[in-house]
C-alpha positions in Angstrom: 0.0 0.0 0.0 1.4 3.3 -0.7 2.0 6.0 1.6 -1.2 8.8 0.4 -3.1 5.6 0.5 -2.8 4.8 3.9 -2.9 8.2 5.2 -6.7 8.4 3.4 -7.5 5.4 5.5 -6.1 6.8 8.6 -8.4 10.2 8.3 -11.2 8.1 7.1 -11.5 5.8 10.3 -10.7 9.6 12.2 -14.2 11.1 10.5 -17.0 8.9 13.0 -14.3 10.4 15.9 -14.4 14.1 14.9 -18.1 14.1 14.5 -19.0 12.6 17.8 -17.1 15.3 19.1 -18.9 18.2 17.0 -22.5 17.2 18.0 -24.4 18.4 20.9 -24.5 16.0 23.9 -26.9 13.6 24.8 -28.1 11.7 27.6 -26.6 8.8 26.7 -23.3 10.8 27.6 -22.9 10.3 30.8 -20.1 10.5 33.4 -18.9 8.2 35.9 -20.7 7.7 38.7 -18.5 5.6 41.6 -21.4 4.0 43.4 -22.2 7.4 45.2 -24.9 10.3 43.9 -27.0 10.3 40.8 -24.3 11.4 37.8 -24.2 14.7 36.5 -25.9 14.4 33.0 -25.6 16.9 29.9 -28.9 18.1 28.6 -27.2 19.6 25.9 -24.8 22.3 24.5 -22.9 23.9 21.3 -20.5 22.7 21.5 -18.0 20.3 23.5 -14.5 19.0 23.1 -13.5 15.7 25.0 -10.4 14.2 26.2 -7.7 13.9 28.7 -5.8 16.5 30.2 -2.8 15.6 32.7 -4.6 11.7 33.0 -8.0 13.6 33.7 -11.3 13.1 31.6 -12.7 16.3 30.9 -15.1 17.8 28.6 -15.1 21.3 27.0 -18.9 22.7 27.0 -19.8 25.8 25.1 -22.3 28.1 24.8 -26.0 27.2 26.2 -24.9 24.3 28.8 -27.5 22.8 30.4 -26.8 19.8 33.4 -29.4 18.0 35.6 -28.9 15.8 38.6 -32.2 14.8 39.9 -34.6 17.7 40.4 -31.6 20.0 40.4 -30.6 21.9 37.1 -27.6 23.9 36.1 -27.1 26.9 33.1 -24.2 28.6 32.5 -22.6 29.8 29.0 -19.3 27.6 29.5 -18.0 24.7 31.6 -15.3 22.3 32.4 -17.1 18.9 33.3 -14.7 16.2 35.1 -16.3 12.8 34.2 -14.4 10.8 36.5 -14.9 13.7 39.8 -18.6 13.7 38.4 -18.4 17.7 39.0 -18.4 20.7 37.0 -16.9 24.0 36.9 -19.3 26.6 35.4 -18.7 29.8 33.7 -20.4 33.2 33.1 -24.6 33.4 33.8 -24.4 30.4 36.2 -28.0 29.2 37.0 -28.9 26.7 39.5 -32.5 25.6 39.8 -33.6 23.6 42.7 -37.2 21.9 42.4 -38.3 24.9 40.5 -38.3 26.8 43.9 -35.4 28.0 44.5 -32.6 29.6 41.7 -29.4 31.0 42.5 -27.1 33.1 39.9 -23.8 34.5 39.7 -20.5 35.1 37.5 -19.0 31.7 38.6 -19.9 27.8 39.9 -18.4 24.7 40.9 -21.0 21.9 41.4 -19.9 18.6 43.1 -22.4 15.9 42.2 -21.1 13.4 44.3 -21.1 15.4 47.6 -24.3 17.7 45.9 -22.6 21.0 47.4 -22.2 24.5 44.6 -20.7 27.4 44.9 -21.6 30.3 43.9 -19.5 33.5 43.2 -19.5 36.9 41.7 -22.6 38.9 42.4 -24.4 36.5 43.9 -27.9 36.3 43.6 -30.5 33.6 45.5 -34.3 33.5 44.9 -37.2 31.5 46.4 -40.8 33.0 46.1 -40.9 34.5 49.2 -37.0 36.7 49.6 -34.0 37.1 47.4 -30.7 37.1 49.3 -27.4 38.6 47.1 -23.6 38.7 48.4 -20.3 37.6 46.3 -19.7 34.0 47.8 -22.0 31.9 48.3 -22.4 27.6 49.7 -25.4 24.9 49.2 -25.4 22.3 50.1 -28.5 20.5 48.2 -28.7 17.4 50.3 -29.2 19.3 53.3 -31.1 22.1 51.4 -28.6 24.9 53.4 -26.9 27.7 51.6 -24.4 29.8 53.5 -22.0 32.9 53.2 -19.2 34.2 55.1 -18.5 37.4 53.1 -21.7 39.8 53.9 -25.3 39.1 52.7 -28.2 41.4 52.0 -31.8 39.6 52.0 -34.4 41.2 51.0 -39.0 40.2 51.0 -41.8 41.8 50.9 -41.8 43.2 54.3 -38.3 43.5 55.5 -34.3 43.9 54.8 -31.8 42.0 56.8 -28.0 42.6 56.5 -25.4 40.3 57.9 -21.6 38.9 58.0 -22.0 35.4 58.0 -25.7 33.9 57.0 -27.4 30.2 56.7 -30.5 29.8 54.9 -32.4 26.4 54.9 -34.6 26.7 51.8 -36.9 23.6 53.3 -38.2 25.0 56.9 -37.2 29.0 54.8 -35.4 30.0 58.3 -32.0 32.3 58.0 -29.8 32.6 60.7 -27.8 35.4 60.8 -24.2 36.6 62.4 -22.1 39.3 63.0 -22.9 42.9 62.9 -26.7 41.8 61.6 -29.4 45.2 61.1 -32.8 44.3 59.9 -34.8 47.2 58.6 -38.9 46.5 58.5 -41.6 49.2 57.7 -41.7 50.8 61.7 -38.1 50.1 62.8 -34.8 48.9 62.7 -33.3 45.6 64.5 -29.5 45.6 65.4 -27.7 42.4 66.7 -24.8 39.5 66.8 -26.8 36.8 66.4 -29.9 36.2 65.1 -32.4 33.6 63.1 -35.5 35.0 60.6 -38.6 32.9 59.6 -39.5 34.2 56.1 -42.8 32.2 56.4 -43.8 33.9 59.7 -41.8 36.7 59.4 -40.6 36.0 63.1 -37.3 36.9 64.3 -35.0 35.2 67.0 -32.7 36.7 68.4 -30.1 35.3 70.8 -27.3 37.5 71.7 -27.9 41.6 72.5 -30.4 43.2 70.4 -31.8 46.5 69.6 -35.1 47.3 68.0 -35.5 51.0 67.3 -38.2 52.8 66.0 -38.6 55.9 64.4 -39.3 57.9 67.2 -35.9 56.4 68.9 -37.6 54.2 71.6 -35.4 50.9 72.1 -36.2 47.7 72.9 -33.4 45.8 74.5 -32.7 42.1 75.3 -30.4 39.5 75.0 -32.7 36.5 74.2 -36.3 36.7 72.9 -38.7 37.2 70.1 -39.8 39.9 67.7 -42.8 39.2 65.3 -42.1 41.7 62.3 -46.1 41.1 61.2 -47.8 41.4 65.0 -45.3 43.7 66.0 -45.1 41.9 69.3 -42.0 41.3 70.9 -41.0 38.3 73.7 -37.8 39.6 75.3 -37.0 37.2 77.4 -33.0 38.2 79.4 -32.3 41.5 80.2 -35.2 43.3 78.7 -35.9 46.4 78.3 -37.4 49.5 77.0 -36.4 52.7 76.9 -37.0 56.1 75.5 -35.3 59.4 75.8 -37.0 59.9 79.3 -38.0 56.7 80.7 -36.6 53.2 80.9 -38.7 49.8 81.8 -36.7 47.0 82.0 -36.9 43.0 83.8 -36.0 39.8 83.1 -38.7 39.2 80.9 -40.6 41.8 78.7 -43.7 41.3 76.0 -44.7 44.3 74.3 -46.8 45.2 71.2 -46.2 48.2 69.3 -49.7 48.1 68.2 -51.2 49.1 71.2 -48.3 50.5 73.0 -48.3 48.0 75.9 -45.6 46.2 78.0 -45.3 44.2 80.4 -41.8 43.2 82.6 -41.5 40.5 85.2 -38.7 39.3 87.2 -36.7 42.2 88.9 -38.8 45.0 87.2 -37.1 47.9 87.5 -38.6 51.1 85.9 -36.3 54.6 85.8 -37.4 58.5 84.9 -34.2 59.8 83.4 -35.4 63.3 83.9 -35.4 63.3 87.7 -33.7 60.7 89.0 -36.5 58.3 89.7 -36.2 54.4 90.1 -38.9 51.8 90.9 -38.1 47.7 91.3 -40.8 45.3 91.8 -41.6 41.9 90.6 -44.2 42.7 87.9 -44.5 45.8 85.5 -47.1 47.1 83.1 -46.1 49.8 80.8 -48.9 52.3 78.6 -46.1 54.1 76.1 -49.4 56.4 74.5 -50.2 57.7 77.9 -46.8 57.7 80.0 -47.9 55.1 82.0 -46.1 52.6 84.6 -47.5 50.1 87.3 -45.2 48.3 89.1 -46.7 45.3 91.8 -44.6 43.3 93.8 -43.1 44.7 96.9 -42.6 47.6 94.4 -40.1 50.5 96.1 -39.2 53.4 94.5 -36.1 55.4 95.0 -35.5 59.6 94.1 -32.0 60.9 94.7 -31.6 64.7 95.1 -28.4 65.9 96.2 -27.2 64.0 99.4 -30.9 63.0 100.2 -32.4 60.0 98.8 -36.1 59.1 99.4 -37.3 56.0 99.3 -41.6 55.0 99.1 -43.0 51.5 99.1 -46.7 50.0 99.4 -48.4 47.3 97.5 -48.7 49.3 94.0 -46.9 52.1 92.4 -48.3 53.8 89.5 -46.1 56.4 87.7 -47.5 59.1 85.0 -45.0 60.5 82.7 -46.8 63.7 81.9 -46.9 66.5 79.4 -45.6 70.2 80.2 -47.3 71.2 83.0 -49.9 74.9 82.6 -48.3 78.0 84.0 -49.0 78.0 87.8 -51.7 80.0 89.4 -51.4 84.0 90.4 -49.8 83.7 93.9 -52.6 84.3 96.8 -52.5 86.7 99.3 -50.4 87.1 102.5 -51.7 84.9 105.3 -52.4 80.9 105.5 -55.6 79.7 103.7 -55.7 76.1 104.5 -58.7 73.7 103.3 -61.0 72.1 105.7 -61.1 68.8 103.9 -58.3 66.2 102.3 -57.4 67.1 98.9 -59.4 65.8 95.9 -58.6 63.2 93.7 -56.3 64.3 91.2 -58.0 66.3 88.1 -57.5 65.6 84.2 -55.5 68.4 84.7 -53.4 67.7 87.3 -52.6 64.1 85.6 -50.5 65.8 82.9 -48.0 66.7 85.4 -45.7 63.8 87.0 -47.0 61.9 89.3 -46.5 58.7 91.4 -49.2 56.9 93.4 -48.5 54.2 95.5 -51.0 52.3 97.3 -52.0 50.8 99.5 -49.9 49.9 102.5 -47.6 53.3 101.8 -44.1 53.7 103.7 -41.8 57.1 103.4 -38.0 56.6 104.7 -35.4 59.2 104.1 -32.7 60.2 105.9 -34.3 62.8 107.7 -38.2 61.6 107.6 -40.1 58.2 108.3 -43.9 57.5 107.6 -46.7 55.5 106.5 -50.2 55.6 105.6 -53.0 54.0 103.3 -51.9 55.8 99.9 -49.8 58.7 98.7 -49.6 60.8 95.8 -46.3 62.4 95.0 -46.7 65.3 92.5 -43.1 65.2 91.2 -42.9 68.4 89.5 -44.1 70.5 92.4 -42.2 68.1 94.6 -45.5 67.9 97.0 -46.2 64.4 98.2 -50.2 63.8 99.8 -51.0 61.6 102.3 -54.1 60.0 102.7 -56.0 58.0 105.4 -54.5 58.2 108.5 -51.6 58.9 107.8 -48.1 59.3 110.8 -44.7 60.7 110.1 -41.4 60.8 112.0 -39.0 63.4 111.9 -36.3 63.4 114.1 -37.9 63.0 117.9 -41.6 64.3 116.2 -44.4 62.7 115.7 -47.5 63.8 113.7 -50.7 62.5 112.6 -53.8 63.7 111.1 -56.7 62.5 108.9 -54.4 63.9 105.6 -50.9 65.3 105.1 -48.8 67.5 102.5 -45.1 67.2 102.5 -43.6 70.2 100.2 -40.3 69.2 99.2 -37.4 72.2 98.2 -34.6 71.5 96.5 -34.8 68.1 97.7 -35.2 69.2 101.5 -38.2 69.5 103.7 -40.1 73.2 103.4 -43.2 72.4 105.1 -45.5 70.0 106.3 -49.5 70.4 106.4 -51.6 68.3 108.5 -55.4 68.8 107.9 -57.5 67.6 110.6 -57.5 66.3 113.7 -53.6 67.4 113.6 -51.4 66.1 116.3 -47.8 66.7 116.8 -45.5 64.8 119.5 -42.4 64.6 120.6 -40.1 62.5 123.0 -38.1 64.2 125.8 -34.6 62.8 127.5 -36.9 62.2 130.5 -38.9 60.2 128.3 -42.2 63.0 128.7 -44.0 63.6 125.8 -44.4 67.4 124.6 -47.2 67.7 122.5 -49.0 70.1 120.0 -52.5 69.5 118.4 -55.3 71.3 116.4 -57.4 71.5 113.7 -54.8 71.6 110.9 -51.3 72.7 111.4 -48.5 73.6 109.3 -44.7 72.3 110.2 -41.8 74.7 108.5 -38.5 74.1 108.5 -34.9 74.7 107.4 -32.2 72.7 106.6 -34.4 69.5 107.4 -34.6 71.1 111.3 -38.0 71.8 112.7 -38.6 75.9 113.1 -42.2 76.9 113.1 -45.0 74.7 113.8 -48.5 77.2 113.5 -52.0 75.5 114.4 -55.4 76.9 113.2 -58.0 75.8 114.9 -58.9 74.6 118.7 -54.7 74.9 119.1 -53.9 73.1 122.4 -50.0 72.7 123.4 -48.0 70.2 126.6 -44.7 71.2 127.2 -42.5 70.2 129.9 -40.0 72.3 130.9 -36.6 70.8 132.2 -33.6 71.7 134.0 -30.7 70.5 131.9 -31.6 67.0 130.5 -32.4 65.9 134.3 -34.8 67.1 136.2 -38.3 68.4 135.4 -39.7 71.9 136.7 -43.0 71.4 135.7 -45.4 71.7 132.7 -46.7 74.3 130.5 -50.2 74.0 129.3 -52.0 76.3 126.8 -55.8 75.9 125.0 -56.6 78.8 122.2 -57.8 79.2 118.8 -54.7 79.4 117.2 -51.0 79.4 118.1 -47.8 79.5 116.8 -44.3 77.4 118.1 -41.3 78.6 117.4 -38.0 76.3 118.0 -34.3 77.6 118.7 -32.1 75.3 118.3 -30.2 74.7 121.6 -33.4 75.1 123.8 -35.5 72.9 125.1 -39.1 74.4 125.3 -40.5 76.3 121.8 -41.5 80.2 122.0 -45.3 80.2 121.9 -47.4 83.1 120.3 -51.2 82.8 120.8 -52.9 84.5 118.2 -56.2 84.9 120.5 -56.6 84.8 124.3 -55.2 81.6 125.5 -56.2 80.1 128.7 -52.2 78.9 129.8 -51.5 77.5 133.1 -47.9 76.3 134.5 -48.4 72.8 136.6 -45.4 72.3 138.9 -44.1 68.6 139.4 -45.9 67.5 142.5 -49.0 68.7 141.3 -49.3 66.9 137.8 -51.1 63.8 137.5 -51.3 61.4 134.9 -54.6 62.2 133.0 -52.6 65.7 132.9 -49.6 64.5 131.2 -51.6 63.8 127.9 -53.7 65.9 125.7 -57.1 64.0 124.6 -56.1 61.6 121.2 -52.8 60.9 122.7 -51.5 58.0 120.9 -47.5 57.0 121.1 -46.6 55.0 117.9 -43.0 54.6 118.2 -43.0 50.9 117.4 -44.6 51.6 113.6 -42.1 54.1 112.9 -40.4 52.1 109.3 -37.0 51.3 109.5 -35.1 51.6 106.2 -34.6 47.6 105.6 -38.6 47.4 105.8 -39.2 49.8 103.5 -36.1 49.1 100.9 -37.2 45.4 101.3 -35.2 43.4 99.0 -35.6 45.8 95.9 -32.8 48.2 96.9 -31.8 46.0 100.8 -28.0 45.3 100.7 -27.8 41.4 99.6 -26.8 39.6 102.6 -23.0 38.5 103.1 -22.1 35.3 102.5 -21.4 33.3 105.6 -17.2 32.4 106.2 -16.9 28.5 107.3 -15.1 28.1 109.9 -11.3 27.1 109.3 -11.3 23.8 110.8 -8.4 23.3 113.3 -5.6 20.8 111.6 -5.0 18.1 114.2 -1.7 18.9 115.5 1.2 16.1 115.6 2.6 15.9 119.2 6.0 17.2 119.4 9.0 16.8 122.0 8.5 19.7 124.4 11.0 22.5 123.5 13.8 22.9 125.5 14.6 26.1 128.4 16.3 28.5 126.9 20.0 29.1 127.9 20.8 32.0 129.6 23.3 33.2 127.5 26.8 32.8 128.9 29.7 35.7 128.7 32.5 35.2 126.2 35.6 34.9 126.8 37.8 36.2 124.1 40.4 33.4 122.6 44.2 34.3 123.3 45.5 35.5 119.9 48.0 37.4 120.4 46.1 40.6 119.5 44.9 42.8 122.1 41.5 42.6 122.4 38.7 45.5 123.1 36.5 44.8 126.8 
C-alpha cells in the first residue's frame, strides 16, 4: 500500500471520531458515577471537546450548557465537566434551579455531584418565592437544602431587609440565621444584633445575643434572648429586657410588648427609671402604657429619688407612675396669710394628671434620711415636689411625731419646706426624760430649714404640753395652753418652743408634784413609736443590701505531738580566745 493511500484510511476511520465530538451531547453521555450520587448528565450544549488533560477526563462545553442531577438543574454559558470527579466547573450566567423553587445566579460555579454541594461567586444572587438574598460567595449544600455565606449578605422580602456577616438559609423549613454585625430594617423600625435567626414564612425573628429594635421615634427595645414578630409587632424579650425612650426606661427579666397598642409588660426584677429626675422603681411585675406615659409596678414595688445628698425611698403594694406632658403655667400667687382647706385634697383632676405623678398604694411607707412615715396611699406630684398623704396617715422626723386624717409634705430643692396636717392634727415629741411634749389642732403647718424643725402654726382649737426641764435631768414642771390658734417657734439649743397665741389663751404652769397622769396627755394621745419604718422594711429586697455570704469556719488541723522545746539558755559571757592581739573589753 502506498503511503497517500494509507494516510486516506487513517483520516477516514478519524471522521466517525471528529463528528462525535462536534455534536451536541446527549443523555446517553454520561459521566462516571462511583457507586455514590445520581451522575451529573448533559442536557445539551454547542459545542464540547473531549479528552484527557494531565490523566484527567474532561469535557469542554460551550455556549448554552445545560446539566441535571435529579430535580436539580444547572445553566451557565461555559463549563469544564470532570467525568471521572462527576463535577463541574461553570462559567459566566451560572443558573442553578432547585425543584423549581429556588434559583441561585452569579459570574461563577463549581458543582460537586457526588457530595451535591455548589458554589456560587461573583454577584451572587439567590431566589425562592418568598425573599431574594445577594452577596459575592455563596455555599449549598443541596442534600441538606442549606446555603451559607461568610462574606456579607443582603436579603431582602416583601416586608423586610436583613443585612449580615456570615448567614445560613435552609430553603426547606425557609429560616436564616444570621451573624455578625446583623441590622434588619422593617416598615416601623430597625433591628441591630450579633446573632440572630429569621422565619420568612412567619416573618418571626430570633434573636439570641444583645439586640436592639429602634423605631422611628428612637424608643429601644433591649434584650439579650427573645422574640420579635415583624407582622404582629409583638415582641417576647426574654433576658435582660428592656425598653427605653429618651425619658423613661422599663426594663426586667422578661418583657412582651406590642407596638400596636403601646403595651408592655416586665417581670422578674422589674425595675422602671425616669431619666429626667432621678427616679427608680423595682418590683416583681410591671405594666407599661407608652401612649399615655404610664407605669404600674406590683410586687413589693419600692421606689427610689435621689436629690443631692438625700435619697427618698416609698413603698406600698402598687406604684403607679405618669409621665406627663408640660405642665400649665402656675396660678397667680394668693395673698399674705395661710388659707388652709377644711377637707383632704381631691382626687387628682385631668389636669393635674399631665404633670408627674407617682401613686402608690395601699400599704404606703416614706424613709429618708431625715423623715419616716406610712399611711394607706400617697400621691407624689413630682414636678411641684409635693407628696399627699391619705387616710391616717403618721410621720417621724427626728424625735416628732405627727398625725392627722391627711398630710402634705412640700419638698425644696430636695429638703423638707413644710409639712401640712389637715385635721385632727397632732404633733409629738419625746423628751430625755422620756415625757411627751405635744401640740395639736385642727390643721397645722410644720416649716422648717435645713431638714430642722422651726415653726410649727395651728389653726383651729390649738392646744400645746410642754415640759420644761432643767438641763436634760430634772423636770420643773409643765406648760399647758388651750386657744384658737397658736404658733411654736424652736431655737435650736433650747429645750421648750416660743409660743405666740394669736387669741386669748387660757395657759397655766403645773409644777411637778402637782401633775397627774390624766394631765400628762392631751385627749387623742396615741405613742406610735414601734410603727415608725426602718429603712430595711421599706427598701425590702428591691434596693436592701444582699446579705453576706457566711465564712466557714477554718477547721483546726490536728496537730502532731511534738517533744517539748527545751529552756532556753541564759546566754553565757565570752571569753575572748588568746591571739596574740589585744583585744577590746
Amino acid at each position: 500500500m502506498s503511503f497517500p493511500k494509507s494516510v486516506f484510511l487513517f483520516f477516514l476511520l478519524l471522521v466517525p471520531l471528529f463528528s462525535w465530538a462536534q455534536r451536541p451531547a446527549t443523555p446517553a453521555a454520561r459521566p462516571a458515577n462511583n457507586g455514590k450520587n445520581p451522575p451529573v448528565e448533559l442536557l445539551g450544549t454547542d459545542q464540547f471537546v473531549g479528552g484527557e488533560f494531565n490523566g484527567v477526563k474532561i469535557r469542554k462545553l460551550l455556549g448554552n450548557v445545560r446539566f441535571k442531577q435529579g430535580t436539580t438543574l444547572l445553566f451557565c454559558d461555559s463549563a469544564y465537566q470532570y467525568m471521572e470527579r462527576n463535577t463541574v466547573d461553570a462559567f459566566s450566567n451560572v443558573r442553578i434551579v432547585q425543584n423549581d423553587t429556588v434559583t441561585i445566579t452569579g459570574e461563577k460555579g463549581f458543582y460537586d455531584g457526588n457530595a451535591r454541594t455548589a458554589r456560587m461567586t461573583g454577584n451572587v444572587v439567590m431566589r425562592d418565592p418568598r425573599m431574594t438574598l445577594t452577596t459575592s460567595l455563596l455555599d449549598y449544600d443541596l442534600t441538606r437544602n442549606l446555603a451559607y455565606y461568610s462574606t456579607g449578605g443582603h436579603l431582602q422580602d416583601p416586608e423586610n431587609t436583613l443585612d449580615s456577616q456570615f448567614g445560613y438559609y435552609n430553603t426547606e423549613s425557609k429560616v436564616f440565621s444570621f451573624r455578625r454585625n446583623v441590622h434588619v430594617v422593617t416598615k416601623s423600625n430597625e433591628i441591630r444584633s450579633d446573632t440572630l435567626q429569621y422565619n420568612t414564612l412567619s416573618k418571626v425573628v430570633y434573636f439570641f445575643g444583645p439586640t436592639r429594635i429602634i423605631d422611628k421615634l428612637n424608643r429601644t427595645l433591649y434584650a439579650e434572648n427573645g422574640t420579635y414578630n415583624t407582622l404582629t409587632k409583638v415582641a417576647d424579650f426574654q433576658k435582660n429586657a428592656k425598653i427605653e425612650t429618651p425619658d423613661y426606661l422599663l426594663g426586667g427579666d422578661k418583657l412582651v410588648y406590642d407596638e400596636n397598642t403601646s403595651y408592655g409588660i416586665a417581670t422578674g426584677h422589674v425595675s422602671m427609671t425616669s431619666k429626667k429626675d432621678n427616679l427608680v422603681i423595682r418590683g416583681d411585675v410591671g405594666r407599661y402604657w407608652r401612649a399615655l406615659g404610664k407605669a404600674k409596678v406590683y410586687g413589693s414595688p419600692v421606689m427610689r429619688n435621689i436629690s443631692g445628698k438625700d435619697t427618698l425611698y416609698v413603698a406600698g403594694d402598687t406604684l403607679i407612675s405618669v409621665e406627663g406632658k408640660p405642665a400649665p403655667p402656675p396660678p397667680p400667687k394668693p395673698k399674705p396669710g395661710i388659707r388652709f382647706q377644711t377637707t383632704a385634697p381631691l382626687p387628682p383632676t385631668q389636669k393635674q394628671l399631665n404633670a408627674s405623678v407617682l401613686y402608690v398604694y395601699p400599704r404606703a411607707k416614706i424613709y429618708r434620711s431625715d423623715l419616716q412615715g406610712a399611711c394607706d396611699s400617697l400621691t407624689y406630684d413630682r414636678q411641684d415636689s409635693v407628696i399627699y398623704l391619705n387616710k391616717n396617715p403618721i410621720l417621724w422626723q427626728e424625735q416628732n411625731q405627727l398625725t392627722s386624717d391627711s398630710m402634705e409634705i412640700r419638698l425644696r430643692n430636695g429638703k423638707i419646706d413644710q409639712m401640712r396636717l389637715y385635721a385632727n392634727a397632732f404633733s409629738i415629741a419625746e423628751d430625755t426624760l422620756l415625757n411627751y411634749n405635744q401640740v395639736k389642732g385642727r390643721n397645722m403647718v410644720a416649716y422648717f430649714a435645713d431638714s430642722k424643725l422651726k415653726k410649727i402654726t395651728v389653726l383651729g382649737n390649738a392646744e400645746s404640753l410642754y415640759f420644761a426641764l432643767d438641763g436634760d435631768t430634772a423636770l420643773t414642771g409643765m406648760n399647758k395652753a388651750v386657744g384658737a390658734s397658736m404658733a411654736l417657734r424652736f431655737t435650736e439649743g433650747k429645750k421648750a418652743p416660743k409660743v405666740t397665741y394669736y387669741t386669748n389663751p387660757d395657759a397655766s404652769f403645773i409644777p411637778p408634784h402637782e401633775l397627774k397622769d390624766e394631765d400628762r396627755k392631751l385627749k387623742g394621745f396615741q405613742w406610735r413609736a414601734t410603727e415608725r419604718p426602718t429603712r430595711q422594711q421599706v427598701l425590702g429586697r428591691q434596693f436592701g443590701r444582699p446579705a453576706k455570704p457566711k465564712v466557714k469556719p477554718k477547721t483546726k488541723s490536728k496537730k502532731t505531738k511534738t517533744a517539748p522545746k527545751a529552756r532556753p539558755v541564759a546566754p553565757s559571757r565570752k571569753v575572748p580566745v588568746a591571739t596574740g592581739k589585744p583585744t577590746s573589753r
